[in-house]
C-alpha positions in Angstrom: 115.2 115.9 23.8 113.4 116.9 20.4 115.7 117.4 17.7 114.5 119.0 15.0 114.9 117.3 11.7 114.5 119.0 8.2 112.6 117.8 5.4 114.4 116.5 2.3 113.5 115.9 -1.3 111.4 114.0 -2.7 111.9 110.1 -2.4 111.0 107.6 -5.6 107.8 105.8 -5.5 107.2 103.6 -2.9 107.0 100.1 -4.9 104.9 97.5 -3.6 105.8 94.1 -3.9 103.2 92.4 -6.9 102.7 89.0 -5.0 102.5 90.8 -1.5 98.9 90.7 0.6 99.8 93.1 2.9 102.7 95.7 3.9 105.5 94.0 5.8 105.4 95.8 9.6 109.4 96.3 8.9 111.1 98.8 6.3 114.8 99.1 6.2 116.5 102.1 6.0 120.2 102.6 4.5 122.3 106.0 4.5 124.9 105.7 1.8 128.2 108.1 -0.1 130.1 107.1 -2.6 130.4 103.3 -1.9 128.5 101.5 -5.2 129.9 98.6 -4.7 129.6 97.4 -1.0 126.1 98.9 -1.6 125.0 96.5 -3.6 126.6 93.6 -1.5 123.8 95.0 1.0 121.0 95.3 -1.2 121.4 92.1 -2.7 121.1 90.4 0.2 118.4 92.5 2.0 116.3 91.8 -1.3 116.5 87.8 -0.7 115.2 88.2 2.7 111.7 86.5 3.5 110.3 88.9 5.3 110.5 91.1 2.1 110.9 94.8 3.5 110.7 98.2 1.4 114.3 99.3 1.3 114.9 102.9 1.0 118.4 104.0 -0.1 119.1 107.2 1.9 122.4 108.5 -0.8 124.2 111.3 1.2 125.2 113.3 -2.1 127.0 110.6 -3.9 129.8 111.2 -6.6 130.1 108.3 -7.8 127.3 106.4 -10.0 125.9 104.9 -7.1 122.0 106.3 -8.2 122.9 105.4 -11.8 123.4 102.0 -10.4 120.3 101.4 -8.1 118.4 102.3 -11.1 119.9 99.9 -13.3 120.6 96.9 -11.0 118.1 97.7 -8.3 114.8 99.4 -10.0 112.6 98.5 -6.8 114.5 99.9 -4.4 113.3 102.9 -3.4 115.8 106.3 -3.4 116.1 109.4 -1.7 118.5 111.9 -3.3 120.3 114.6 -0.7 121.3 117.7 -2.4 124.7 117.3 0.7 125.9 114.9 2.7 123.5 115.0 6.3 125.6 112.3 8.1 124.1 110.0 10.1 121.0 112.5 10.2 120.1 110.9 6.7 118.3 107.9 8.7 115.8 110.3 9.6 115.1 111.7 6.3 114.6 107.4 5.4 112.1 107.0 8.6 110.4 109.9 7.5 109.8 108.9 4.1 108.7 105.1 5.0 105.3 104.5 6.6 106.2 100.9 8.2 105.2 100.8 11.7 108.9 99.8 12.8 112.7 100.9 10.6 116.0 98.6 10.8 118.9 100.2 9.7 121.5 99.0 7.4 124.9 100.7 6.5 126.1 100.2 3.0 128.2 97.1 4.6 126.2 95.4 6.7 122.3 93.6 6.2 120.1 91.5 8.4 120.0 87.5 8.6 116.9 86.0 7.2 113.9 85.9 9.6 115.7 88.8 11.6 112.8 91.1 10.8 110.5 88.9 11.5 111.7 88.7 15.2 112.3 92.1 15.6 108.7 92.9 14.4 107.2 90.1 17.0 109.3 92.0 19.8 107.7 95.4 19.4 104.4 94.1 18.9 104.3 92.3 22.5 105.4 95.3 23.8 104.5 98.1 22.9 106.9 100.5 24.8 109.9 99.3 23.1 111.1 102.2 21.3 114.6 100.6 20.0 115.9 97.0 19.7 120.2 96.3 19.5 120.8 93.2 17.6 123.3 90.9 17.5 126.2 91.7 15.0 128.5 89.2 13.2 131.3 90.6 11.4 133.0 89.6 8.6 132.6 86.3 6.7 133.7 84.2 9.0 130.4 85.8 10.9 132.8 86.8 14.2 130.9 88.1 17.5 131.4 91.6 17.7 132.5 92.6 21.4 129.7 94.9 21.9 127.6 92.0 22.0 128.9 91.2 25.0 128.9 94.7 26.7 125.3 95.3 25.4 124.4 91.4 26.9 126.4 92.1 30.1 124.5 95.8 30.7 124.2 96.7 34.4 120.5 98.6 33.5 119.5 94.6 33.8 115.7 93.6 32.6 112.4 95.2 32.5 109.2 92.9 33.0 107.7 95.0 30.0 110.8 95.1 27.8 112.5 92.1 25.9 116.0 91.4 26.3 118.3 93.6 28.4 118.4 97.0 28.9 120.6 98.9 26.8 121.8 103.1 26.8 123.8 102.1 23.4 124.0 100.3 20.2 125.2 99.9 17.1 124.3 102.1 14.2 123.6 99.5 11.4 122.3 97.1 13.9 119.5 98.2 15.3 115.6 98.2 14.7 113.5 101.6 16.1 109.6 101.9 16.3 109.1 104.7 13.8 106.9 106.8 16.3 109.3 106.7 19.0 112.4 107.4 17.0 110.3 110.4 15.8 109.4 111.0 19.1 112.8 111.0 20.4 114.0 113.4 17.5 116.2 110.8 15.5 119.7 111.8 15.4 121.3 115.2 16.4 122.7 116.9 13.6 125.9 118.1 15.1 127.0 115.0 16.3 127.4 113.8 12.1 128.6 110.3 12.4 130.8 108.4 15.2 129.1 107.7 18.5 126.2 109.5 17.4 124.2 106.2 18.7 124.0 107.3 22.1 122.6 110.3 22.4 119.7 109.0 20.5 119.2 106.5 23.3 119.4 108.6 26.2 116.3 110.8 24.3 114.6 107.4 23.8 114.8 106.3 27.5 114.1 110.2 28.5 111.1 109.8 27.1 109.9 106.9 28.3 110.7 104.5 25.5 112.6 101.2 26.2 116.1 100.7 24.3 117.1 96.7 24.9 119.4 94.1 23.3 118.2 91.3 21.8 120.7 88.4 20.8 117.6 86.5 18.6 117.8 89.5 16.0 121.1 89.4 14.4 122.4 91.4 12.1 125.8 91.2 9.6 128.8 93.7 9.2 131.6 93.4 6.9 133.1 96.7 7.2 136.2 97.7 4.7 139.3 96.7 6.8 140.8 99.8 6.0 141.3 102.3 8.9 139.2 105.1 9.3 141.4 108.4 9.5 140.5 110.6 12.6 137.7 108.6 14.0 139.2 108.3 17.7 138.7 111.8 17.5 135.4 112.5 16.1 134.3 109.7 18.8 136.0 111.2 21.8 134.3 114.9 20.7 130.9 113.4 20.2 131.0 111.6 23.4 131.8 114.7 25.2 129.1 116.8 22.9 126.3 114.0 23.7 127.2 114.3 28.1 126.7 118.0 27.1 123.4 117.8 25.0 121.9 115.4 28.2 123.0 117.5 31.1 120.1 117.8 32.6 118.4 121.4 32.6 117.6 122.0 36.4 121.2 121.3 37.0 122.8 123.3 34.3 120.6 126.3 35.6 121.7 125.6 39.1 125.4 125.8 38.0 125.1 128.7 35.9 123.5 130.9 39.5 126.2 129.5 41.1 128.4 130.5 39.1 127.1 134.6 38.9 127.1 134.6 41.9 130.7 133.5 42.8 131.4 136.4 39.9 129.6 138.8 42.2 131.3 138.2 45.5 135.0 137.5 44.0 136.2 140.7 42.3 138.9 139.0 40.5 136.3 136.9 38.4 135.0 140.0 36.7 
């Protein structure tokens, strides 16, 4: 399913690296509001990584100084201002804007482990319809397994002899690495869905389209989200989950249903 996703302004100067011989194959991606601080946590230590990726800070309308601060502290990190907050559909606008054959993604708590990249990128070039890797996520300083590691490892969808890993309908936002034609390909996120969940619809248009989504524990990733609850979440969670089984019902069916349902209209007078 296509999503259409709308152009946004224009983003800094891509910055090349002086010392580097070549593009690395992996850019990184980061949607950001109002959260300076952990932001730079993130940036920091996607900046000391090896493989040496363009970072492009997505900033979904900020009020705070976080631009006044990537241009002080950060001046090669690349920016792209949103004139309002897009949600989770401000990834796309940062896969849009990088030309990097594949885009991880990185929340403005969470970064990649050294030589993560690297074995992302060595995944999508053996095969070549891989269309989104799940990593591995530690959480928190004392680097904890996230349990969806083991759901994701544990998926009944099993292997694929032309896939890495194991087949996946699900992942985790700021964990995950996409090949930039097949997340544009698939539409990137659905703009109604915002943020909570939105993951999975964006999977089921992957594998709709032919593209394999697959977990791979070798490619880890770390998340140190603020232990503070999020207000309302459950909520916005439960409402995407039912929105995304609505956005996937399949056509022929929902057609099929919608007869059937005329026609009981027809027949029963009381349905009028």
């Amino acid at each position: 399913m296509n999503h259409p996703a709308h152009h946004g302004p224009t983003v800094t100067p891509k910055r090349r690296h002086p010392d580097s011989t070549g593009a690395a194959p992996v850019g990184i991606v980061i949607a950001t509001r109002n959260r300076r601080a952990s932001l730079a946590v993130t940036v920091r230590n996607l900046l000391a990584l090896p493989e040496r990726p363009d970072v492009l800070v997505v900033d979904n309308a900020s009020t705070d100084d976080t631009r006044a601060m990537l241009a002080r502290d950060f001046p090669q990190v690349r920016v792209l201002p949103l004139p309002y907050n897009r949600g989770a559909l401000a990834r796309t606008h940062g896969v849009r804007a990088l030309d990097t054959p594949y885009v991880a993604f990185s929340d403005d708590d969470s970064w990649w482990a050294p030589g993560a990249l690297g074995a992302a990128a060595r995944h999508f070039d053996d095969h070549p319809r891989l269309g989104l890797l799940s990593a591995r996520t530690l959480v928190g300083p004392g680097d904890a397994a996230d349990p969806l590691n083991d759901l994701l490892a544990d998926s009944p969808l099993g292997t694929a002899t032309d896939l890495p890993g194991t087949q996946v309908l699900g992942f985790l936002g700021c964990a995950a690495v996409a090949r930039r034609t097949a997340y544009l390909d698939a539409g990137g996120y659905h703009p109604l869905l915002f943020f909570g969940g939105e993951e999975t619809l964006l999977a089921y248009d992957l594998a709709a389209r032919g593209w394999g989504v697959t977990h791979c524990p070798d490619v880890i990733a770390h998340h140190h989200p603020h232990p503070r609850p999020r207000t309302g979440r459950p909520a916005v969670v439960r409402r995407n989950a039912l929105l995304t089984a609505w956005l996937r019902r399949p056509l022929p069916h929902a057609l099929a249903r919608t007869r059937a349902l005329a026609a009981d209209a027809r027949r029963d007078p009381h349905a009028r």
